[in-house]
C-alpha positions as CSV (number, residue, x, y, z in Angstrom):
1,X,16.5,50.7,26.1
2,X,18.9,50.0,29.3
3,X,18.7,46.3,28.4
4,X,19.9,46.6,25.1
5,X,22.4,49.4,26.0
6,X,23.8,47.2,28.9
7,X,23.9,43.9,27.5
8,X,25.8,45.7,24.5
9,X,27.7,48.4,26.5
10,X,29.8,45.4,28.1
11,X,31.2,43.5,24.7
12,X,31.8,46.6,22.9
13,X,34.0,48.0,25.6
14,X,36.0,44.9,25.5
15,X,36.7,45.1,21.4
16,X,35.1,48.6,20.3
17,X,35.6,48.5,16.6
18,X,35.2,44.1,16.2
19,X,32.2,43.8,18.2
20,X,30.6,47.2,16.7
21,X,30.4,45.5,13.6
22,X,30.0,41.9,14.6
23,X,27.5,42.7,17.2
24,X,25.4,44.9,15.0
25,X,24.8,43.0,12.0
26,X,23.6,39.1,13.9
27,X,21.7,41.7,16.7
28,X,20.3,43.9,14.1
29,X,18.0,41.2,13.3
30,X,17.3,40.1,16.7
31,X,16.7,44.0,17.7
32,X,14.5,45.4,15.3
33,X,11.7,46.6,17.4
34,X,14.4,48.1,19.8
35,X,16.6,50.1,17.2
36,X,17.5,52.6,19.5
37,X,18.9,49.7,21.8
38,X,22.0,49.1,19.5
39,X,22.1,52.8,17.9
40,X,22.4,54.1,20.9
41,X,25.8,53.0,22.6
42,X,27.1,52.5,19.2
43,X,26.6,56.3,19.2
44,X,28.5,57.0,22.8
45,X,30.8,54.3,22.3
């Protein structure tokens, strides 16, 4: 969970509404088993 939610905490800050959907489709894949990785700064961003 921290892994996910640093590693995408730091581009979304940068570009909030790009990355959110840029990051979260390619990732989605890669992140399956973690869904609660991307969901959750998604979520607090």
């Amino acid at each position: 969970m921290p892994f996910g939610y640093q590693h995408r905490g730091r581009p979304l800050k940068k570009n909030k509404t790009k990355l959110k959907k840029k990051t979260t489709m390619p990732h989605s894949a890669g992140e399956a088993p973690r869904p609660a990785s991307f969901l959750s700064p998604i979520t607090v961003e």
